[in-house]
N, C-alpha and C positions, 0 to 999 in steps of 0.2 A: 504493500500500500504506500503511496506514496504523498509525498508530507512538503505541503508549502509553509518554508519557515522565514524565507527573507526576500527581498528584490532581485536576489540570484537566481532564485528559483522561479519568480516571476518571468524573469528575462528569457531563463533555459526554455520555459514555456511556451514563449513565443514564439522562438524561435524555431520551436519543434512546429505549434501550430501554423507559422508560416510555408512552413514545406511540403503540410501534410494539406494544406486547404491554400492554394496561391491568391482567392477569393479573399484571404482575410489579411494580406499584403497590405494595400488601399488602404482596410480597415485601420491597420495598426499604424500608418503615418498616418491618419488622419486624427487617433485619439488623443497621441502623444503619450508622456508617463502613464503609466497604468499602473494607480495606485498597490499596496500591499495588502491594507486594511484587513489584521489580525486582531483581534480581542481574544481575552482571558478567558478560558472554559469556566463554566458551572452559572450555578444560579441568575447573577448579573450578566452575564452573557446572553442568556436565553433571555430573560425578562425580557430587554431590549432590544430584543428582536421582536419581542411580543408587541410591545410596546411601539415599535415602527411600523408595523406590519399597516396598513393602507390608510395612515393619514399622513401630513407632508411633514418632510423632514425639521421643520421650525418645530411644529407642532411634540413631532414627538422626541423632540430635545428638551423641549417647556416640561412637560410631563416628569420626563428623565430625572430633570432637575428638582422638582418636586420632592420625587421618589427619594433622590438623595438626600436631598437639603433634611427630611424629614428622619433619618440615620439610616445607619449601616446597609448597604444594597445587598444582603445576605437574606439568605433564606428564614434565619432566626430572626434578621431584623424587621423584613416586612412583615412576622406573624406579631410583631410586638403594636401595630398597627391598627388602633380602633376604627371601625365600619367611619365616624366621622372625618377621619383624619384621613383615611383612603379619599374617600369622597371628594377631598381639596385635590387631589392627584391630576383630575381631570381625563379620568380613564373611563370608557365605557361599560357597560356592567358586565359584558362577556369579558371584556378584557380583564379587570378586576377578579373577576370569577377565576379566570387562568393562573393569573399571577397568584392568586391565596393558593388555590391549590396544587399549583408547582410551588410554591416557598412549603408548604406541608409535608408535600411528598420526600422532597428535598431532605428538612429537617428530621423528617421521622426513619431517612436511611433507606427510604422503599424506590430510589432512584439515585446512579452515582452520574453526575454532568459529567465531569469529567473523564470517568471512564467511557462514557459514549462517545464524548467526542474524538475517544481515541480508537473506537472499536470500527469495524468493517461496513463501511456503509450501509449495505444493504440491511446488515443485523442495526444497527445503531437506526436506522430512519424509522425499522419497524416498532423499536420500543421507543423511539421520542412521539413517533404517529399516535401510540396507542396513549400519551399524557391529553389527560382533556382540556382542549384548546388549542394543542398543539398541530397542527398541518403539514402537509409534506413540504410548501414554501419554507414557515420558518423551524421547520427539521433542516432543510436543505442548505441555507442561508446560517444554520449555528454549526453544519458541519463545516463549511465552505471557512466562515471568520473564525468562529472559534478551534474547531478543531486541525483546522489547516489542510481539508482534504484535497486533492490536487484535480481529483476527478469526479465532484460535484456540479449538478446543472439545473437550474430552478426555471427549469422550462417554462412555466407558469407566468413568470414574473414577466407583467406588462409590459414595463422597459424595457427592456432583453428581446421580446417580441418587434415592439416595434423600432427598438437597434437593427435588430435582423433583417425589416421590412427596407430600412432605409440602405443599410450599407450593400444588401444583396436587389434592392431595385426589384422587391416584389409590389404587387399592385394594393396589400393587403397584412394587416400583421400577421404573421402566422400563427396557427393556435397552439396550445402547450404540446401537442402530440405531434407536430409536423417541425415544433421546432425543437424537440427532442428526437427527430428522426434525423435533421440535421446538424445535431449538434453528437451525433453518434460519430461521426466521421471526426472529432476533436478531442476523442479519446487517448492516448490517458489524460488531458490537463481541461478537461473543460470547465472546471473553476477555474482556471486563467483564460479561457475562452469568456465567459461570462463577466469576468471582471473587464477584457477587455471591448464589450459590447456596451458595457455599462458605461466606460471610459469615452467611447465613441459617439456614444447617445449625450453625454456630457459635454462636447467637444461642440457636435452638430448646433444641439439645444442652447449651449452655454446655461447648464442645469444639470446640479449634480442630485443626479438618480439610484445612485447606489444605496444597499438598502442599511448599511451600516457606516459609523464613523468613527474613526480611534481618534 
């Protein structure tokens, strides 16, 4: 299994996926740097992905900050959190619902973050899917930042979609199943394929769309 731990690893990246797809050439002088964007395994990692998951990125840095400001971004420390004080977070009530019961699960030992994030994706996506609240995007997206996976691809993800739509000159974004058909051929690094779609849709848009921030 292979492991993105620095911007050398990014670079090796691209370089592979420039030889294996000459389509993605273009792409990669037009995005420029193609961030690293790694975060720490466990609790805080995941929140935060929860936490960004479909509203804009101001928005859920505000929250973020909240969450912090109000102590310790740990699994013990959000259960130290009365229903009032959650409520100031400015979280929605699925979202709220997620987070108490990921900091529970957490806390009580019956999920280890960080050993998922180190485990085999396929095993690892299957037991983040089965936490309630949790989706295959941001299973996808905590394995990709937090755990460093090199061959993660969050097909799903709107941006990514319609990155693909613009640098490949289709007429149309393509759907999560056609743009994981395509993104098979960027095998093994296609969380460096996807960071640099992300990078390119940034570049196009002047609009950073990536769904994390270190």
């Amino acid at each position: 299994m292979r492991i993105i731990r620095d911007a050398e690893d990014v670079g090796a990246g691209l370089t592979m996926l420039a030889a294996a797809d000459p389509r993605l050439v273009p792409v990669i002088a037009v995005a420029g740097p193609v961030p690293l964007r790694l975060m720490e395994p466990g609790f805080a990692g995941l929140a935060f992905i929860v936490v960004s998951q479909m509203i804009s990125k101001a928005s859920a840095a505000a929250i973020w900050n909240r969450i912090c400001a109000a102590g310790p971004a740990t699994a013990e420390g959000y259960l130290l959190h009365d229903p009032d004080r959650i409520a100031t977070f400015g979280l929605s009530r699925a979202k709220a619902a997620t987070l108490h019961n990921l900091a529970r699960l957490v806390a009580d030992g019956d999920v280890d973050l960080h050993g998922l994030a180190q485990a085999e994706p396929e095993a690892a996506m299957a037991q983040l899917t089965a936490l309630p609240g949790i989706g295959p995007w941001t299973a996808e997206v905590y394995l990709m930042f937090c755990g460093g996976h090199a061959d993660v691809f969050p097909a799903g993800d709107v941006a990514l979609q319609a990155a693909a739509a613009a640098a490949f000159g289709l007429p149309e974004r393509p759907s999560a199943r056609e743009l994981s058909e395509v993104a098979a051929a960027w095998r093994p690094w296609r969380s460096v394929a996807a960071r640099l779609l992300w990078a390119y849709y940034s570049a196009r848009l002047r609009k950073d769309v990536a769904p994390v921030v270190v």
